[in-house]
Backbone as CSV, one residue per row, in Angstrom:
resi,resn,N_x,N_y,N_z,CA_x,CA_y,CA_z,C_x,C_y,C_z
1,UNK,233.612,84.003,203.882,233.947,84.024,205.291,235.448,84.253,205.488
2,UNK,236.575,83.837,204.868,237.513,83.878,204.584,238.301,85.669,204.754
3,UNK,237.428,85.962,203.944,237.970,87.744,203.849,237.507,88.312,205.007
4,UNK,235.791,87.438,205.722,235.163,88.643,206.768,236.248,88.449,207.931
5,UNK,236.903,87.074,208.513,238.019,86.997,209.343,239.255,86.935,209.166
6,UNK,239.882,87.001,207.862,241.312,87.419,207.767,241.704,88.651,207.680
7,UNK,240.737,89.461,207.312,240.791,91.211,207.838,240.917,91.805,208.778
8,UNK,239.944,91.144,209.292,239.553,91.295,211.430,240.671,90.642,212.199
9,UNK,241.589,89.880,211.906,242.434,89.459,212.773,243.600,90.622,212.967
10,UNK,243.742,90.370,214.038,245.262,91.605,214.598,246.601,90.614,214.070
11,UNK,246.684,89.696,213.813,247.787,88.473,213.096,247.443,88.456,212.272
12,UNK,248.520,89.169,211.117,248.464,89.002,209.708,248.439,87.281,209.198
13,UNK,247.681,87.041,208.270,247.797,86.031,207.380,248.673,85.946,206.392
14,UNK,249.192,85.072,205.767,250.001,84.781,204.907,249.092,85.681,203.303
15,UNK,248.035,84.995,202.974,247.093,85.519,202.245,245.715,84.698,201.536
16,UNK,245.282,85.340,201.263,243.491,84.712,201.343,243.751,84.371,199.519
17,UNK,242.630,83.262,199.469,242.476,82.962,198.209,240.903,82.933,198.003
18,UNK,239.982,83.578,197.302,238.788,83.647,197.476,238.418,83.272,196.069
19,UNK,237.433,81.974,195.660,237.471,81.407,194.541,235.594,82.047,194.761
20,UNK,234.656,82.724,193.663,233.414,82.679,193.242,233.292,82.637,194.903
21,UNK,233.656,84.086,195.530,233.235,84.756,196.403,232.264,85.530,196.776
22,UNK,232.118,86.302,197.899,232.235,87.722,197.732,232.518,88.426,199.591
23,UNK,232.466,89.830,199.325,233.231,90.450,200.499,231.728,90.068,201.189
24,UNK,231.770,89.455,202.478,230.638,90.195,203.474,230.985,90.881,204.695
25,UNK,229.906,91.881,204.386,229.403,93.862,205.552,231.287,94.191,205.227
26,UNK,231.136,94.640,203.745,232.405,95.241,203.435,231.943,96.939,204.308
27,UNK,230.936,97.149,204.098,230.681,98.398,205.164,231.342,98.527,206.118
28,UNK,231.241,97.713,206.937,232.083,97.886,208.348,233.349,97.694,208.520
29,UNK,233.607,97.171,207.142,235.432,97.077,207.085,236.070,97.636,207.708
30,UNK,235.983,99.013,206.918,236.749,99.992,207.102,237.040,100.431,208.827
31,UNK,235.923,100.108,209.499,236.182,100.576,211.271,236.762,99.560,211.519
32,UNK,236.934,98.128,211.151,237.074,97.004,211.638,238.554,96.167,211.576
33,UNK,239.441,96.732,210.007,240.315,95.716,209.370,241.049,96.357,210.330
34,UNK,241.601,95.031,210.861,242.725,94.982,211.425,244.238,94.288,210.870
35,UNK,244.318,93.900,209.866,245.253,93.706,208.421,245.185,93.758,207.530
36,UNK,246.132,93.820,206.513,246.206,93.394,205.268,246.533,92.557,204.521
37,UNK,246.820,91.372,204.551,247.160,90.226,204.225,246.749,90.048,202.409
38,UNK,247.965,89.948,201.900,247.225,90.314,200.136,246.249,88.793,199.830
39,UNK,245.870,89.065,198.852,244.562,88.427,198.403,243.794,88.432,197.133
40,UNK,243.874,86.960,196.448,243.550,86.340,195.300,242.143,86.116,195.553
41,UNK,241.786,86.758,194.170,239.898,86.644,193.920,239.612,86.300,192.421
42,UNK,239.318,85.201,192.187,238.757,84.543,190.873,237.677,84.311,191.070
43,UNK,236.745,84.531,189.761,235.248,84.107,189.817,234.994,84.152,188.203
44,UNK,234.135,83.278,187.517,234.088,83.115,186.579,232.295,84.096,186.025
45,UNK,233.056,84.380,184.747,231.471,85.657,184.568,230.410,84.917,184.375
46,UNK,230.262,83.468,184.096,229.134,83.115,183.598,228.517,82.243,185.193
47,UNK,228.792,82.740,186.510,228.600,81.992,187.874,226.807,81.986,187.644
48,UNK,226.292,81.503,187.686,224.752,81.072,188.107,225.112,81.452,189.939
49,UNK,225.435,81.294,190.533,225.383,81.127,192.128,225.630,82.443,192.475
50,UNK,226.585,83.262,191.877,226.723,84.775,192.359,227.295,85.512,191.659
51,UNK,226.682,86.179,191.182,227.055,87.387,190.317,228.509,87.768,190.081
52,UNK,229.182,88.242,188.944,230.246,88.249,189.030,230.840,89.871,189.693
53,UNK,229.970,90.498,189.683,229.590,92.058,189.958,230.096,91.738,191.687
54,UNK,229.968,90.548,192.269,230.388,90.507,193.581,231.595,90.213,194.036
55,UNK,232.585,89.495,192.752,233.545,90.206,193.094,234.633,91.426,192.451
56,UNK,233.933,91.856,191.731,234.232,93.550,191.308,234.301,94.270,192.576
57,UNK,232.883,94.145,193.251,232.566,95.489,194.422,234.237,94.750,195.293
58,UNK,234.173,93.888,195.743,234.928,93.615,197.011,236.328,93.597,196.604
59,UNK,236.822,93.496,195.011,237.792,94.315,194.929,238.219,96.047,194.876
60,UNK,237.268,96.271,194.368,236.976,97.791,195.009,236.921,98.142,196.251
61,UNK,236.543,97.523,197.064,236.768,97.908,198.609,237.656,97.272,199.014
62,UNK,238.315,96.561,198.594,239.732,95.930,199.374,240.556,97.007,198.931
63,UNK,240.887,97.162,197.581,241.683,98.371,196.989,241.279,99.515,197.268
64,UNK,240.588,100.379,197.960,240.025,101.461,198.358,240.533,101.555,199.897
65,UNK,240.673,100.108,200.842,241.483,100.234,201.632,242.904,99.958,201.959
66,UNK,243.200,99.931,200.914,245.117,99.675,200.768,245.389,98.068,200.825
67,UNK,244.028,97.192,200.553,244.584,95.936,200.513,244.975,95.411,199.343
68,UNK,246.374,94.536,199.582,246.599,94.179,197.425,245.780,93.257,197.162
69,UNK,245.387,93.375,196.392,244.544,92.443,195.554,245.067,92.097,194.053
70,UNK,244.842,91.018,193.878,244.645,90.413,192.631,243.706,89.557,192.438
71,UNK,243.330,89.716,191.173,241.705,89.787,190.713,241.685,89.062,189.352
72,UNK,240.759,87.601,189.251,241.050,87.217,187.989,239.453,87.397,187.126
73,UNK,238.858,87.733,186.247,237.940,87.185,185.665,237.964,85.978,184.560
74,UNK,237.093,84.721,184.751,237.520,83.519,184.207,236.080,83.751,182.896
75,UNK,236.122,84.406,181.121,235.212,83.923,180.622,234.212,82.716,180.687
76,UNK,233.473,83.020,180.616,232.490,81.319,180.197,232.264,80.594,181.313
77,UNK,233.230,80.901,182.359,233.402,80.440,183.920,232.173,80.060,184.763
78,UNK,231.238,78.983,184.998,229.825,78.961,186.026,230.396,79.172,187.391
79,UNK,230.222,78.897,188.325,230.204,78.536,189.632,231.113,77.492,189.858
80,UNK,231.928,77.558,189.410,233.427,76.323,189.512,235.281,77.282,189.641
81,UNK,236.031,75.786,189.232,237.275,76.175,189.125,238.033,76.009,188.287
82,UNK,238.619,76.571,187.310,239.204,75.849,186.116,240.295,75.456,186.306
83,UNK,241.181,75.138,185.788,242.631,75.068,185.276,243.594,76.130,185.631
84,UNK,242.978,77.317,184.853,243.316,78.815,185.384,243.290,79.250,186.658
85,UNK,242.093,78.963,187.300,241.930,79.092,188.667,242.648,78.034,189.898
86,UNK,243.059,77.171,189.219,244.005,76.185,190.319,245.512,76.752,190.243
87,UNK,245.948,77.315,188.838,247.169,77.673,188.688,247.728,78.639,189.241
88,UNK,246.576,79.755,189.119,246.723,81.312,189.828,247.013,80.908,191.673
89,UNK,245.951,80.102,192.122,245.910,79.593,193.475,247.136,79.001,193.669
90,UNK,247.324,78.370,193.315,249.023,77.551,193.485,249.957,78.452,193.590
91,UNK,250.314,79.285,192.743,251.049,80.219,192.436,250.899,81.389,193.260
92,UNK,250.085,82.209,194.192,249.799,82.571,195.024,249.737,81.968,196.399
93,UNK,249.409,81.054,196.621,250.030,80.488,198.099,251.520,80.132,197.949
94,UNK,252.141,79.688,197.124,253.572,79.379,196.782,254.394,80.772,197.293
95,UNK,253.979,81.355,196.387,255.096,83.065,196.844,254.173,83.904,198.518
96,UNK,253.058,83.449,198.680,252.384,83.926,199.927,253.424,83.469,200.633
97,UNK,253.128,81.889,201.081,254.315,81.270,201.998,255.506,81.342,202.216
98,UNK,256.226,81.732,201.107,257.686,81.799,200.511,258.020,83.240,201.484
99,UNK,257.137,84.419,200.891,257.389,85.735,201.166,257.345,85.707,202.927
100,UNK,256.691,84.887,204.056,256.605,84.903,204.880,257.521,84.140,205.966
101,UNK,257.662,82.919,205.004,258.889,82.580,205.498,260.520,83.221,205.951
C-alpha cells in the first residue's frame, strides 16, 4: 500500500521502505505517478507469503519509470526481517531525511 500512495501523491515523500512487498495495479502507474520519491525494497527468496518474483517485477516497473530504487535480495530469507534488512532500512531513512532536510 505504501508504493500504491506514495506514487499517487502530488507531495513528494521523503522515501518508501517496502519490506516482503509488492507493487499493486503497477499497470496504471504509469497514467497515475505523480512522484518519485526513491525507494528501498527487501524481500527474502525463501518468503512462503509472496513470491520473491514480486519484488523483481515492481522493481522493474519502478525503474522503467525513472523511479530510484534500491533493491535487496535476503538468501534463505521467509517472510520476515533480518539484521540486514533493519540495517539497509535505517540507513535509508537516515540519508532519506537528511537529503530532505
Amino acid at each position: 500500500m505504501a508504493l500504491y500512495v506514495a506514487l499517487r501523491r502530488a507531495r513528494k515523500l521523503a522515501g518508501v521502505v517496502g519490506y516482503s512487498g509488492r507493487l499493486l495495479d503497477g499497470a496504471s502507474l504509469a497514467e497515475e505517478i505523480a512522484s518519485k520519491p526513491r525507494v528501498l525494497l527487501v524481500h527474502g527468496t525463501a518468503d512462503e507469503m509472496l513470491p520473491i518474483e514480486a519484488m523483481r517485477e515492481a522493481k522493474r516497473v519502478l525503474q522503467a519509470l525513472g523511479v530510484p530504487v534500491e533493491a535487496y535480495e535476503r538468501p534463505g530469507l521467509g517472510h520476515g526481517i533480518d539484521e540486514f534488512g533493519l540495517e539497509a532500512g535505517r540507513r535509508f531513512l537516515s540519508q532519506a531525511f537528511t537529503a530532505e532536510a
